[in-house]
C-alpha positions as CSV (number, residue, x, y, z in Angstrom):
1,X,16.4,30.1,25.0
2,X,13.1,30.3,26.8
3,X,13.4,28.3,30.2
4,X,9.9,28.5,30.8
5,X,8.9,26.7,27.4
6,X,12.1,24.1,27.9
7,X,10.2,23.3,31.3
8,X,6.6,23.1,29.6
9,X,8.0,21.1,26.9
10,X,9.1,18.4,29.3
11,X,5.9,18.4,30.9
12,X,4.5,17.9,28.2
13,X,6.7,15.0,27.3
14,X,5.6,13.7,30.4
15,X,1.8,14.5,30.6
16,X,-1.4,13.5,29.0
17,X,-2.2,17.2,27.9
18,X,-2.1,17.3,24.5
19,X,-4.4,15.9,21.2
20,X,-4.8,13.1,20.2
21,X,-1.9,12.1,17.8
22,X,-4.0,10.8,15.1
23,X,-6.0,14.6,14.8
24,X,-2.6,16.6,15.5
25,X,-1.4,14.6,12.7
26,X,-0.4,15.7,8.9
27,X,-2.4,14.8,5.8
28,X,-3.4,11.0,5.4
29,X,-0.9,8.9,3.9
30,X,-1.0,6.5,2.1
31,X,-3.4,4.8,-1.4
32,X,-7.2,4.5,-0.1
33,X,-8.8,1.5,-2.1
34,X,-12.4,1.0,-2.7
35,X,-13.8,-1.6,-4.4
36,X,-17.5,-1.6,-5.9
37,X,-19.7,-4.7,-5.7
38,X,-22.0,-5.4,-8.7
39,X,-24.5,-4.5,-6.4
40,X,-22.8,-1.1,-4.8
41,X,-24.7,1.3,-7.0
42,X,-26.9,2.5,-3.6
43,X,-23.5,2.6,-1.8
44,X,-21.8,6.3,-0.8
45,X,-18.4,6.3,0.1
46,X,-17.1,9.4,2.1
47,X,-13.4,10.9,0.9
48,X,-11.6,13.6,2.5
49,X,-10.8,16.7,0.8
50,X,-9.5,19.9,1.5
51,X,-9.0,23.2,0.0
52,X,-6.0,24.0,-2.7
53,X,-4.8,19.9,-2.0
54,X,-4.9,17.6,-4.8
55,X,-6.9,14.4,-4.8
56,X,-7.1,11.7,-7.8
57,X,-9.2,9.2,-8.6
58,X,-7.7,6.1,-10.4
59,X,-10.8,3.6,-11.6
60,X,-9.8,0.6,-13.1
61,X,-12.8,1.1,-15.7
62,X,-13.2,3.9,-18.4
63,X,-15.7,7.0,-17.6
64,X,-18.5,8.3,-19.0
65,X,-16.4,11.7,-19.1
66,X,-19.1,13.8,-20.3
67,X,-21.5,12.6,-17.3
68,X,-19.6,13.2,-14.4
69,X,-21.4,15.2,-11.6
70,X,-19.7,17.3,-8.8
71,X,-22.0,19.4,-6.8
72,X,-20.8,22.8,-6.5
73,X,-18.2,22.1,-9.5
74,X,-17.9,26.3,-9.7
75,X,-16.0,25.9,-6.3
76,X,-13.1,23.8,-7.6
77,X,-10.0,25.1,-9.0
78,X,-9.9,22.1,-11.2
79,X,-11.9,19.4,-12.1
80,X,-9.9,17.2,-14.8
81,X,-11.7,14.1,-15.8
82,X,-9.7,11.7,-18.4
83,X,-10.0,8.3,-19.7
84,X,-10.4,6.4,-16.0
85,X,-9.0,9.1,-13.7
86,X,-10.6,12.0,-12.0
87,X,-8.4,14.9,-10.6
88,X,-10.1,17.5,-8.0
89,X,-7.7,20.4,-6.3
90,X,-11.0,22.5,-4.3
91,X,-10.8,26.4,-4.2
92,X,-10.5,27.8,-1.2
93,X,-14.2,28.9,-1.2
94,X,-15.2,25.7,0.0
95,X,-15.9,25.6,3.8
96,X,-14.7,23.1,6.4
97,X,-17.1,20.6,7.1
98,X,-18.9,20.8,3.7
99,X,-20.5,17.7,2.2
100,X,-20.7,17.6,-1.5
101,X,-22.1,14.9,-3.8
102,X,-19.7,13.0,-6.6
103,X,-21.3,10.8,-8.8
104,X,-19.6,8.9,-12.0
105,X,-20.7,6.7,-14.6
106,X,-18.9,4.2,-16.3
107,X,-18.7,3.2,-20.3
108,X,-19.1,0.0,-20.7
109,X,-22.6,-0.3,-18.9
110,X,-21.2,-3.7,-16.7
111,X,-22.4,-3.4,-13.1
112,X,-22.2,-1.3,-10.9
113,X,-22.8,1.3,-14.1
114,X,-22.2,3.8,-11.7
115,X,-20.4,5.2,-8.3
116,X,-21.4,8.0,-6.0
117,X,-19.2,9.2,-3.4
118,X,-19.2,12.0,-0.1
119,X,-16.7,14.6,-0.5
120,X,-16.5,15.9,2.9
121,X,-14.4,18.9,3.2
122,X,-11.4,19.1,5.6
123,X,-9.8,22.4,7.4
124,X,-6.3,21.0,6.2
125,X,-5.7,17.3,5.1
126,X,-7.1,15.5,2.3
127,X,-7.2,11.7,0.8
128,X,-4.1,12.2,-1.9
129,X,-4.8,9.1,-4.0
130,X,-8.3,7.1,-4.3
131,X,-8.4,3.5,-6.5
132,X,-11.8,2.2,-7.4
133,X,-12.4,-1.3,-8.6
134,X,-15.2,-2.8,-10.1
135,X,-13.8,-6.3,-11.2
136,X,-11.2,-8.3,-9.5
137,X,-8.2,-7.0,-7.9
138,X,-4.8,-8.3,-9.2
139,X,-2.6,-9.3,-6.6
140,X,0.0,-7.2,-6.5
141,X,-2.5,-4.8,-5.1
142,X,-3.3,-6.6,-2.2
143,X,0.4,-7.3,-1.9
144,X,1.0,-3.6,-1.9
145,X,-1.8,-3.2,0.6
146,X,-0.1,-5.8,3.1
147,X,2.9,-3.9,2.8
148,X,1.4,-0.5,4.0
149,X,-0.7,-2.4,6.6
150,X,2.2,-3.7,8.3
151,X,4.5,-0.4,7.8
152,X,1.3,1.3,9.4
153,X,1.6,-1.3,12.2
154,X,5.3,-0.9,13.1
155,X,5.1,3.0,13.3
156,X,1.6,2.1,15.5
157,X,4.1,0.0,17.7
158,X,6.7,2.8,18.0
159,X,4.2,5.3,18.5
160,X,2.6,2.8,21.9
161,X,6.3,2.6,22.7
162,X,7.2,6.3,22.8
163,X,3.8,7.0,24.5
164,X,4.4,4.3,27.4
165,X,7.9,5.8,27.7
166,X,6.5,9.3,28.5
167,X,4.0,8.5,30.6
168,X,6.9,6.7,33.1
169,X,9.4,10.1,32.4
170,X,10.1,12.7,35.0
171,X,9.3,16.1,34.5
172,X,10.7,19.8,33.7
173,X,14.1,19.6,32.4
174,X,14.8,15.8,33.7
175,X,12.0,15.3,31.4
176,X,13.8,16.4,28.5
177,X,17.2,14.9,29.2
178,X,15.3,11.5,29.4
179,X,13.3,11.6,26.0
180,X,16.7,12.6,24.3
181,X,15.0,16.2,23.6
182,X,18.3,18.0,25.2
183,X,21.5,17.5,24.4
184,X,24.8,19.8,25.0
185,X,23.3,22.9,22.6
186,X,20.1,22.9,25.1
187,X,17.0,24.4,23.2
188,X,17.3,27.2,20.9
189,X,14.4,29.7,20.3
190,X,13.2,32.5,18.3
191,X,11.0,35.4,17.6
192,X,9.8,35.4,14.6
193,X,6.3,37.1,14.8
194,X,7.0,39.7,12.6
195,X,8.0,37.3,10.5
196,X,5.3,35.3,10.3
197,X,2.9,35.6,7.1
198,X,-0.8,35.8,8.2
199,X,-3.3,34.2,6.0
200,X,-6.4,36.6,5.0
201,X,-9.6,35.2,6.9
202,X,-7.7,34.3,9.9
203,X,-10.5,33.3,12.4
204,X,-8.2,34.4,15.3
205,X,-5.3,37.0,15.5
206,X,-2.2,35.9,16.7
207,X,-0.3,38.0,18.3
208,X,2.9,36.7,19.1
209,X,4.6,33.2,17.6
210,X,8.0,31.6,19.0
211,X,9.5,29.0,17.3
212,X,11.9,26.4,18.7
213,X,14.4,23.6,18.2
214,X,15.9,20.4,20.4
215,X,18.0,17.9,19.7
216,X,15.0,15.7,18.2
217,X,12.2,18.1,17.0
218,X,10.8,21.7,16.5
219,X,7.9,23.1,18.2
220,X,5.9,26.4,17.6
221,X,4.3,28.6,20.5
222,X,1.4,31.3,19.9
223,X,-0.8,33.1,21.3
224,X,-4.1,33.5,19.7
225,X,-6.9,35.9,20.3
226,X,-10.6,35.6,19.8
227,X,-12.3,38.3,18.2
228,X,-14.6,40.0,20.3
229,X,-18.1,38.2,19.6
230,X,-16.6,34.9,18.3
231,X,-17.6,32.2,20.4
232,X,-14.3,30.6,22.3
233,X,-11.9,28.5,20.5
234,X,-10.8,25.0,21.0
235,X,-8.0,23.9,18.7
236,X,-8.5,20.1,17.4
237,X,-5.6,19.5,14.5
238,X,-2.5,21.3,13.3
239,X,0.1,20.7,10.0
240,X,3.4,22.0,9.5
241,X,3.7,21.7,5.2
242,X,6.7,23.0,4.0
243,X,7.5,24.8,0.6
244,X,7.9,21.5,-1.2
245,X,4.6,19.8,0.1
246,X,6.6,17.7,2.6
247,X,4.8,17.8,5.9
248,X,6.6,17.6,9.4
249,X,4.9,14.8,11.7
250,X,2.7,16.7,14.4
251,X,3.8,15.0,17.7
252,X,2.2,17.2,19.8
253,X,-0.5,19.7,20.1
254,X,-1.2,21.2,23.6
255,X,-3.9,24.2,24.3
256,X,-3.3,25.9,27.4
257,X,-7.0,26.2,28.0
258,X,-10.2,27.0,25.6
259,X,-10.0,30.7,24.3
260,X,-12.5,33.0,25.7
261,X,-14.5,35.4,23.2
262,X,-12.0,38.2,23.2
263,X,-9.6,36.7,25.5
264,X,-6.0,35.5,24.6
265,X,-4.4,31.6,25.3
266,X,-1.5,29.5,24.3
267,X,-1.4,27.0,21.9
268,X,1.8,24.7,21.1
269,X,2.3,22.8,18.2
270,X,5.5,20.2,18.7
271,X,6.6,18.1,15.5
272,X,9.3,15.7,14.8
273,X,12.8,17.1,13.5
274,X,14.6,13.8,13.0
275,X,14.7,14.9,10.0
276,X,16.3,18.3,8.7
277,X,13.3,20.8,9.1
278,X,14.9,23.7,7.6
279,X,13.2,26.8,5.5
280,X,9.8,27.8,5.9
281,X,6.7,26.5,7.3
282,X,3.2,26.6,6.7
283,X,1.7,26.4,10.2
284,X,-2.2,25.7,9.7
285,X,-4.6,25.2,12.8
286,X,-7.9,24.2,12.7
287,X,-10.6,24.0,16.0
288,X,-12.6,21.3,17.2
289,X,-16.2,21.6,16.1
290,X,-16.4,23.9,13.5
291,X,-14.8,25.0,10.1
292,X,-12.7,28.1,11.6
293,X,-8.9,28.1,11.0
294,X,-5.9,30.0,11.3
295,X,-2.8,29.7,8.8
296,X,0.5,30.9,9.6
297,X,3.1,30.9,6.8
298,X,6.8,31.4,6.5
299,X,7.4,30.1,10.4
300,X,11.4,29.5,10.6
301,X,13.0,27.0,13.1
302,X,16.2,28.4,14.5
């Protein structure tokens, strides 16, 4: 075990350092639901996609199939347009921060006779599922929506709760003992940088990667170099997507200090383990203003 991460990790428990949970955070959950007034033609609505990540469109009207558009279409691994669904999964040779133009027409010529939407492309997390309506919403769908609201606003509540709780917790290893974090097997650690699976087109090398397990979650340290003539490196987001898809939830994501050009720093992703977090791990990083990332794959929790 590494004392000196067991004592950051409690500072951190305790401190302010670290992203904001909602950008440290996996892919967005959940059904988005858009619905199109008779006069929404003009209207652009922004979705978030990401590359190699699926993300459907389910409209409750049939499509002009033949007359969808998708700028840069060549760039997508697939495009699948049926009867009133949509299907994108974008190759990797989109670039973070990319905005491309979707535009759909439907059969039956009722207003709006057409949608357009922003497909704005994300480092790492995308919009899974995407209902558009044109006509009336039953409702069971704004049932269902009430439902998620109010799940969303009990893990909100928890989250507040957890956050108020740290900010009154001691530090170091007290830290750790308070937040549950430590129990009678302490925190185990690993090496597992030559383990690790770098992803060509790395924007930064890293040259050594811990990984690390408590009582209540997992956390990963690395250290990251800049390339010589890159500007310096501020990390904004992280996921940790397993082999099956499932994501761990990003608690935590602390950055020693910006990374000089050519310089080295620390950067410490912490994720809940309440559940088992077992196998490997696709660790993906992304910085925050700008479309470089760093993807780390088959990172193993002790």
């Amino acid at each position: 075990m590494s004392s000196s991460f067991a004592v950051l990790l409690g500072l951190l428990l305790a401190s302010g350092a670290s992203a904001d949970p909602s950008e440290a955070g996996a892919s967005l959950p959940g059904v988005r639901r858009i619905e199109l007034a008779p006069d929404d033609a003009s209207s652009t609505h922004e979705i978030a996609i990401s590359a190699q990540l699926s993300t459907t469109f389910l409209f409750d009207s049939d499509l002009k199939r033949g007359e969808v558009e998708l700028e840069s279409r060549d760039r997508f691994s697939l495009v699948d347009a049926g009867q009133a669904t949509l299907r994108l999964v974008p190759s990797a040779r989109l670039t973070a921060g990319e905005r491309l133009r979707l535009f759909v027409r439907f059969r039956d010529g009722a207003a709006p006779a057409s949608a357009s939407f922003l497909l704005r492309v994300h480092p790492a997390t995308a919009e899974p599922l995407i209902e558009v309506y044109r006509g009336m919403r039953t409702i069971e769908t704004y049932q269902q929506e009430i439902r998620e609201v109010r799940a969303g606003l009990m893990r909100c509540q928890g989250e507040v709760v957890r956050l108020a709780a740290e900010q009154n917790a001691p530090g170091g290893l007290a830290g750790l003992v308070f937040s549950g974090a430590l129990d009678e097997h302490g925190v185990t650690g690993r090496l597992v940088t030559e383990a690790v699976a770098r992803a060509a087109g790395n924007a930064l090398k890293a040259t050594s990667v811990k990984s690390y397990r408590s009582a209540t979650g997992v956390a990963v340290e690395i250290n990251l170099t800049v390339m010589a003539g890159a500007p310096p490196w501020v990390a904004k987001g992280a996921t940790l997507r397993g082999k099956t898809g499932a994501e761990l939830k990003v608690l935590r994501l602390w950055q020693q200090r910006p990374i000089p050009t050519g310089e080295f720093g620390l950067v410490v992703v912490e994720a809940d383990a309440s559940t088992a977090a077992q196998g490997a791990f696709s660790l993906k990083l992304w910085e925050e203003d700008g479309p470089r990332t760093i993807t780390l794959d088959n990172v193993m929790f002790p």
